[in-house]
Structure formats: C-alpha cells, structure tokens
N, C-alpha and C positions, 0 to 999 in steps of 0.2 A: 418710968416706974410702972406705969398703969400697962404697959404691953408685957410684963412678967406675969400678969393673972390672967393672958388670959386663955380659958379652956377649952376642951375636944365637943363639950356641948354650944360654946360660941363659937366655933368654928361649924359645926352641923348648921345651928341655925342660918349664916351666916350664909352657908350653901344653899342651904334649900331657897333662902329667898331669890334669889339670885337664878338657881334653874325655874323656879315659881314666875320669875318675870321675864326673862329673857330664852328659856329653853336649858337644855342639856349642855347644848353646842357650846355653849354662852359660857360652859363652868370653865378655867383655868387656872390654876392652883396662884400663879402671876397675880389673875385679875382677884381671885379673891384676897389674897396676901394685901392689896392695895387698897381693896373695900376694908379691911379690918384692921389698917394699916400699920401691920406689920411684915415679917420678915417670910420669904414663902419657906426657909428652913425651918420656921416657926410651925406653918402649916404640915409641912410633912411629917415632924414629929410630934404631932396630934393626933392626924389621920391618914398619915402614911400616903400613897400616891393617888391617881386621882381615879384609879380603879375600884381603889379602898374607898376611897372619899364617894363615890356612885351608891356600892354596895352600903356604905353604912346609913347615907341616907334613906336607902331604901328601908331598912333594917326599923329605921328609928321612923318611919311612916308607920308602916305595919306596925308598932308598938302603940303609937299614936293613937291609929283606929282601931285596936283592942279584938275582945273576943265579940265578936256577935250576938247577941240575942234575942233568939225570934220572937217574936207575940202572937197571941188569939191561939182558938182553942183546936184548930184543927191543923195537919200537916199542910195544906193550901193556904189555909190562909199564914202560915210560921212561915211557910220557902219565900212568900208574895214579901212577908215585913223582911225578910231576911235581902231581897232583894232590892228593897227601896233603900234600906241602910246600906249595902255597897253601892249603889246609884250615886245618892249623899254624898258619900267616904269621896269617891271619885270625883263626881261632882265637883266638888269644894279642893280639890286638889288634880287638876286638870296636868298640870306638868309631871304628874305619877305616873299617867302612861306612857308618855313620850320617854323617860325617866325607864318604868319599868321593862319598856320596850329595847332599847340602846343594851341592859346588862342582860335580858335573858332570861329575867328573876318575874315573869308574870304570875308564875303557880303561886310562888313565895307570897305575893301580896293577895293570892285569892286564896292563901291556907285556912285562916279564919273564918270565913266564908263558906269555904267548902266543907269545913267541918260542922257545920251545923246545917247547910244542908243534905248533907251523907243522914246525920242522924234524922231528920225529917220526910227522906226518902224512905228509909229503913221502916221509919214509923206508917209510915203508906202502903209498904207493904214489896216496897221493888226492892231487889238484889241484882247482882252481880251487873252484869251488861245494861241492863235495865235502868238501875240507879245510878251508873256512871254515865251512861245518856240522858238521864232526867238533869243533873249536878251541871253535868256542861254545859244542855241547852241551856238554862238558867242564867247560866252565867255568860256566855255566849251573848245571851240576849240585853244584859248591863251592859254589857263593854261596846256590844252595836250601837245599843243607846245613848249611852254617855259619846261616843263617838262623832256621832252624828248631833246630839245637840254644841258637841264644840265647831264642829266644824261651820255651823249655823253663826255661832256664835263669833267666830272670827274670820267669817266670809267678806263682811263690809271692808272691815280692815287691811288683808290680804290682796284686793286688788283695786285700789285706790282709784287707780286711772280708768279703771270700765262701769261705765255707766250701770246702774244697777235697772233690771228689769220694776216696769210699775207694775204696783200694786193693784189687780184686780178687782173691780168694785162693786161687778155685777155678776150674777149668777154665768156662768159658761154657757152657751147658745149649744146644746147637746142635747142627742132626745133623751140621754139620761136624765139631762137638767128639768127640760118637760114634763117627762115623768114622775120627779121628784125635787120639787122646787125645792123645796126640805132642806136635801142631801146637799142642792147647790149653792145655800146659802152656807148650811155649816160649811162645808171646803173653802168657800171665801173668807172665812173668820182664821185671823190666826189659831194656830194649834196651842191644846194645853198641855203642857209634855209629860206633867205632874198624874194630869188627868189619864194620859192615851198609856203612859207608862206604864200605869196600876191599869188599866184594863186589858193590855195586849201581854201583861204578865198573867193575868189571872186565867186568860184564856188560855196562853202555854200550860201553865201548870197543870190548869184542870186535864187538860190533853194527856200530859206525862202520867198525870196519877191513874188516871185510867186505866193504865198498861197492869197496874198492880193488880186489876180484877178483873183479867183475862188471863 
C-alpha cells in the first residue's frame, strides 16, 4: 500500500543522495528502484529516463540555492559576498559538479550567480567585453577553488595504498626562508581557505574593477 504514495519529489531526493555519496556513475534507475524499494517502472513514470532524472536534479539544485544576494556597500565588496555564497552553494554540495559536468548544464547552475554579478559589474562601471571578463574571471575563480579544495579533501582516500608524504615541521632550509623566517613558518602552517579565498578574491576583483576607470 505504502509504495502507491510514492512521489517525483521522493524520487528526486532519493537521487540526489545517492549521486551525493557514491557519484553520478553510481545513479541507475535499477539501483535506485531497489533503494526506494520499488518498481523501476515506477521510477520512470515519475522522472522519465535517467537523462531526465540528471536534468531534473540539476533543476531542483539550482532551485534549492535560490537567487543570490549580495552584501556591503560597494560593487567589490557585493561580487566578493556574491562569491563566497557560490563557494558555500558548492561547497556543501560537491557532487554538483561532477553532476553538473556529465549534462553540460554548468552556465544553468551559475545563472543565479551570474545575474547579480552582471548587475555589480554594470554598477562599477564595465560593459560589454569588459564585464563579461570581469563575470567569468569571478567565477572561474570559485570553481578553481572549490576544486581544488575537494581534491585536497579526497586525496587521503583515493589512494590508500601510497604512503602519504610527512608533514613538514621546520621552516625550508631556502635563502628565501633566511631572509624571511616569517614567510617560512606561515607556509609550514596549514592553509586557511576560508581565509586565502576572501583575500585572493578581493585582490581579483579590485584588478577587474579597475578596468572601469581606464
């Protein structure tokens, strides 16, 4: 009786956990028929095949993380908050790009995004050429990041069997390091990404917006 209720929104969620733990590869209409334990005819006629079933997850992401909205009172610091909340969005949903990458639909999940920094560009003062190279870099620069902190993030995992290099405990024996004992203790300190994120964004932006007053 309980498998006649159930709907296109249990079936969504039902997906997404499932590429959220195991990957994209991992979705088959079969395997999740057998997680929800029902009939995979059931499945189809909720979300039709498993092309649908990709696309609609995406769909209902992008819904999830809404419209954007920047903060502070200037266009740098609006694009900077506009990019820590896709970092976030992403962040917190790491199988989005592996996800968004497979259908194609990357712009589609940076439409939101991109519309509020189009308007923040505009307010700075760039057009055309200008403001769609400011838009990208921006974004460009989440996606490197986000990137790269997963790949950090599932390096242990990924290769089990090879010893991992040790951890460094002393400054590097460099005449940089002589010159700047400083410098060579921060590099030995793990990284803040929280931290380096919001600074090597600020630094872009201020770069980009400059173009608007030349």
């Amino acid at each position: 009786m309980s498998r006649t209720v159930l709907t296109r929104e249990q079936v969504l969620e039902a997906a997404d956990d499932l590429v959220r733990q195991h990957g994209p590869d991992a979705l088959t209409m079969r395997g999740l028929a057998a997680r929800l334990g029902t009939a995979v005819t059931s499945i189809y006629w909720h979300v039709g095949n498993r092309e649908s079933l990709l696309d609609a997850l995406v769909e209902r992401t992008v819904e999830e993380m809404g419209a954007i909205q920047p903060t502070g009172r200037t266009p740098a610091t609006r694009i900077v908050s506009v990019a820590r909340r896709l970092r976030g969005e992403l962040h917190a949903r790491p199988h989005l790009i592996a996800m968004v990458h497979e259908r194609g639909l990357t712009e589609r999940v940076f439409l939101p995004a991109q519309r509020a920094l189009v308007r923040e560009a505009h307010t700075a003062g760039l057009r055309g050429a200008r403001a769609a190279e400011a838009v990208r870099a921006v974004q460009f620069q989440v996606v490197g990041f986000v990137l790269v902190e997963c790949a950090r993030e599932l390096a242990p995992t990924e290769t089990p069997g090879r010893e991992r290099p040790r951890k460094t405990t002393s400054a590097p024996k460099t005449a940089s390091a002589r010159k700047d004992p400083a410098l060579a203790r921060a590099l030995a300190r793990p990284a803040d990404p929280e931290r380096l994120f919001t600074a090597s964004m600020r630094a872009l932006v201020k770069s980009l917006l400059a173009q608007g007053n030349t």
